[in-house]
MDAnalysis code that builds the backbone (N, CA, C; Angstrom):
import MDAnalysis as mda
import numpy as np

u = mda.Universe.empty(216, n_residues=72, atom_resindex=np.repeat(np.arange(72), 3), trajectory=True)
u.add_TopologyAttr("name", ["N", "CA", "C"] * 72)
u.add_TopologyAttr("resid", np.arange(1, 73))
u.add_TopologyAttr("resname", ["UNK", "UNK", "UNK", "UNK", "UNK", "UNK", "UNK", "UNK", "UNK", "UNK", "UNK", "UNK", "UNK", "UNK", "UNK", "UNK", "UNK", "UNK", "UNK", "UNK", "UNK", "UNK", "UNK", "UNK", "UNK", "UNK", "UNK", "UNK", "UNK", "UNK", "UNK", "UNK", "UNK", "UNK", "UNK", "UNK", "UNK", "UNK", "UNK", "UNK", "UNK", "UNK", "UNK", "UNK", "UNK", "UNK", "UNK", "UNK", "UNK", "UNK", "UNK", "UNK", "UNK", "UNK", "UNK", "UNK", "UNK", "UNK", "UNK", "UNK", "UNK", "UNK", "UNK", "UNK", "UNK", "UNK", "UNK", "UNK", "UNK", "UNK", "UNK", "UNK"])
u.atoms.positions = np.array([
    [-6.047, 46.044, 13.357],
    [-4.877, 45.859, 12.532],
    [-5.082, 46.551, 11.189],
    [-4.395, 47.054, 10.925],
    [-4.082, 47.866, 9.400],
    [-3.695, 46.476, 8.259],
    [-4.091, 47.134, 7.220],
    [-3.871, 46.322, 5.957],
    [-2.353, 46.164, 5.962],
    [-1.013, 46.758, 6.342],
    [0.057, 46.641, 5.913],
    [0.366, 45.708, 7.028],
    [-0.127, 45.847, 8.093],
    [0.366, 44.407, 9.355],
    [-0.410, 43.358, 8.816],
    [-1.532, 43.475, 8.349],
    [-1.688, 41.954, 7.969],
    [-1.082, 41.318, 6.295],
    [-0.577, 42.062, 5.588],
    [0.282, 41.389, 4.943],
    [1.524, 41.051, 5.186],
    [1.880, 42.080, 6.361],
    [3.250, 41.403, 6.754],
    [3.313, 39.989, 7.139],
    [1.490, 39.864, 8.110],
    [1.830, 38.682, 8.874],
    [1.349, 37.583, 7.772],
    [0.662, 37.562, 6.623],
    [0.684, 36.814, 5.617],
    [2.032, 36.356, 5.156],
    [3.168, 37.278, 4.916],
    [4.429, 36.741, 4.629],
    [5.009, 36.306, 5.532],
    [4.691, 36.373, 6.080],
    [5.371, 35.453, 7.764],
    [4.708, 34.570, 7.663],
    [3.861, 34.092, 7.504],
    [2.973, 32.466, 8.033],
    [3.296, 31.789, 6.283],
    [3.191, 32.620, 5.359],
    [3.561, 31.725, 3.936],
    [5.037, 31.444, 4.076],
    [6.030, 32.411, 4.640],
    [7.330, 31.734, 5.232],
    [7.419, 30.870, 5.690],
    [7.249, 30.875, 6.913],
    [7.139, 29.858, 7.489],
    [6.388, 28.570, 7.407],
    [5.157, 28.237, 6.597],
    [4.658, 27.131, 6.121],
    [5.811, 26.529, 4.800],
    [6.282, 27.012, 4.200],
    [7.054, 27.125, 3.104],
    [8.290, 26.382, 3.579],
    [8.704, 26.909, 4.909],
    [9.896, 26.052, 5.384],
    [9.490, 25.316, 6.100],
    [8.439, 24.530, 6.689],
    [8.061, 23.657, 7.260],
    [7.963, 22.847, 6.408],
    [6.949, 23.003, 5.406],
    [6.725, 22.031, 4.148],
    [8.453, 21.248, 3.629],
    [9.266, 22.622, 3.463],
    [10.622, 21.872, 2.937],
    [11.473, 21.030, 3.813],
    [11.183, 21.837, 5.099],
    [12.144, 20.287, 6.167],
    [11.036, 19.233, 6.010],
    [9.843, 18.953, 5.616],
    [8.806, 17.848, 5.819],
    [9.573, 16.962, 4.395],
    [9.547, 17.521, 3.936],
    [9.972, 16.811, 1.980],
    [11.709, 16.717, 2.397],
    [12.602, 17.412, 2.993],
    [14.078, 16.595, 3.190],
    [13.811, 15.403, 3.744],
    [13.081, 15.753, 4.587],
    [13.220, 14.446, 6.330],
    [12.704, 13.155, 5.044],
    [11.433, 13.349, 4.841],
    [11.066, 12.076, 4.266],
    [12.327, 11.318, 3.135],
    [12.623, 12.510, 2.461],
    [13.566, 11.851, 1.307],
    [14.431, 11.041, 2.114],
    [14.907, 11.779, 3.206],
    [16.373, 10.872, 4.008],
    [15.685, 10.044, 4.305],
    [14.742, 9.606, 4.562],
    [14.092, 8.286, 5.518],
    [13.941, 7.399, 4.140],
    [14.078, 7.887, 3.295],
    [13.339, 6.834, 2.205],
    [14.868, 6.035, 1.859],
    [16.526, 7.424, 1.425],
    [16.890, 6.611, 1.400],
    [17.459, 5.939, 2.069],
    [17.694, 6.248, 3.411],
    [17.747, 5.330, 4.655],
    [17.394, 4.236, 4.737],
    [15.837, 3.718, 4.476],
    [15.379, 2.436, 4.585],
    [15.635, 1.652, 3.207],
    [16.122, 2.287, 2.151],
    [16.183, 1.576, 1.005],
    [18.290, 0.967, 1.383],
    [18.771, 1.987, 1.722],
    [20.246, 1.737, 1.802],
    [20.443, 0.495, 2.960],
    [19.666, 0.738, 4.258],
    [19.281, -0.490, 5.320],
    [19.198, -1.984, 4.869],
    [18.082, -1.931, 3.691],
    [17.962, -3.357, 3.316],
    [16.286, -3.061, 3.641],
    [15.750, -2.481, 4.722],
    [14.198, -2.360, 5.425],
    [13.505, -2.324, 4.041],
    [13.124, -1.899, 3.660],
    [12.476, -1.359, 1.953],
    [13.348, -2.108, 0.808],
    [12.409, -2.066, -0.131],
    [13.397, -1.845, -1.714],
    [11.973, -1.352, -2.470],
    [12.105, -0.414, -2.297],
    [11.410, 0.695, -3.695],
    [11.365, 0.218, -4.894],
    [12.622, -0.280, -5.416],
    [12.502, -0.419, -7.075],
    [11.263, -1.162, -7.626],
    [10.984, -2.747, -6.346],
    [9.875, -3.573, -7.033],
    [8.798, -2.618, -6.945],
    [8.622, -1.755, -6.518],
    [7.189, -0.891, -6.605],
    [7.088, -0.300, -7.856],
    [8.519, 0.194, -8.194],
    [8.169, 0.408, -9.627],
    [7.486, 0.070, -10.810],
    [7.467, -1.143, -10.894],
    [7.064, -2.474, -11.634],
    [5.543, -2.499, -11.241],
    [5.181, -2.116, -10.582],
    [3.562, -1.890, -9.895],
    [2.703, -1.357, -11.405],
    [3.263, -0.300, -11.661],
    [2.679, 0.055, -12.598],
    [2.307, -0.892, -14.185],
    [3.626, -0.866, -14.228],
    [3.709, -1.972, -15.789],
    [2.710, -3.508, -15.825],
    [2.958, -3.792, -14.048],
    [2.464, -4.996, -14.146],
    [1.390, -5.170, -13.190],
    [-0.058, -4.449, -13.684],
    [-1.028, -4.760, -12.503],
    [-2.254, -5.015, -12.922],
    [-2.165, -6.836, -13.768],
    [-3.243, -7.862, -13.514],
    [-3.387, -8.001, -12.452],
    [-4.645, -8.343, -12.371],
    [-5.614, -9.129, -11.445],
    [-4.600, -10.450, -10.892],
    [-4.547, -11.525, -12.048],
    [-3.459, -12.115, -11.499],
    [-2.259, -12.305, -11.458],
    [-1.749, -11.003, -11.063],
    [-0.133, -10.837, -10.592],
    [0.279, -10.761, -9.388],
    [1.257, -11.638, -9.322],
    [1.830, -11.893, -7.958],
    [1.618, -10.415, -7.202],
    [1.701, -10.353, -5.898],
    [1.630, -9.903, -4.712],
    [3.171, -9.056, -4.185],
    [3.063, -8.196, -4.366],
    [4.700, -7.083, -3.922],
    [4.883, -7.600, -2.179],
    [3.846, -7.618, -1.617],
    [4.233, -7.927, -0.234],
    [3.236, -8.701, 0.254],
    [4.106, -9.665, 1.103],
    [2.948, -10.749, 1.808],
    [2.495, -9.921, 3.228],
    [1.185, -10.701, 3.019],
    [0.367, -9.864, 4.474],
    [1.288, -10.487, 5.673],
    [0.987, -9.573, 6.627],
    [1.616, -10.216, 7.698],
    [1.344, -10.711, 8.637],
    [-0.228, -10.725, 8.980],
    [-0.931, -11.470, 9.671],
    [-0.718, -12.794, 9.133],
    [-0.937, -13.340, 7.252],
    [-1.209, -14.357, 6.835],
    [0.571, -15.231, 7.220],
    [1.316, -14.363, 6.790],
    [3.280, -14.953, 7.633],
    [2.880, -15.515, 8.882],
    [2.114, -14.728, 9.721],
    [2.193, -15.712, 10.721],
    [1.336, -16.210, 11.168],
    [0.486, -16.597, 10.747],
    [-0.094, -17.268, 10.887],
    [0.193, -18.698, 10.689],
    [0.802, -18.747, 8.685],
    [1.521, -20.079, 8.873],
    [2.721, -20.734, 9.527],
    [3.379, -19.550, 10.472],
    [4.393, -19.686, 11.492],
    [4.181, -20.934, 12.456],
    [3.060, -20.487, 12.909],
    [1.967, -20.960, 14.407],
    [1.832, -22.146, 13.767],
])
């Protein structure tokens, strides 16, 4: 292969990673706000993660083994 085919095929594979990467970053955004619009998620309390992270501060999500456990 000559130097000018392999930069072609460099711009072909940085293309194409480039648009893979960007349908990877739409899809997720829609899924995020999908599960936030659902009710499944709410993002915002994560926000608050930051501002508020003593040692003893409540818990963003209960485990879910420990839910059911006290089910049983």
């Amino acid at each position: 292969m000559s130097l000018e085919e392999l930069q072609q095929l460099q711009v072909i594979m940085y293309t194409v990673m480039a648009g893979i990467l960007v349908v990877l970053l739409y899809s997720y955004i829609i899924y995020l706000y999908r599960s936030e619009k659902k009710g499944e998620k709410d993002f915002e309390k994560y926000s608050s993660l930051v501002l508020d992270d003593e040692l003893d501060s409540k818990l963003l999500d209960e485990n879910l083994k420990a839910s059911n456990d006290k089910k049983e």
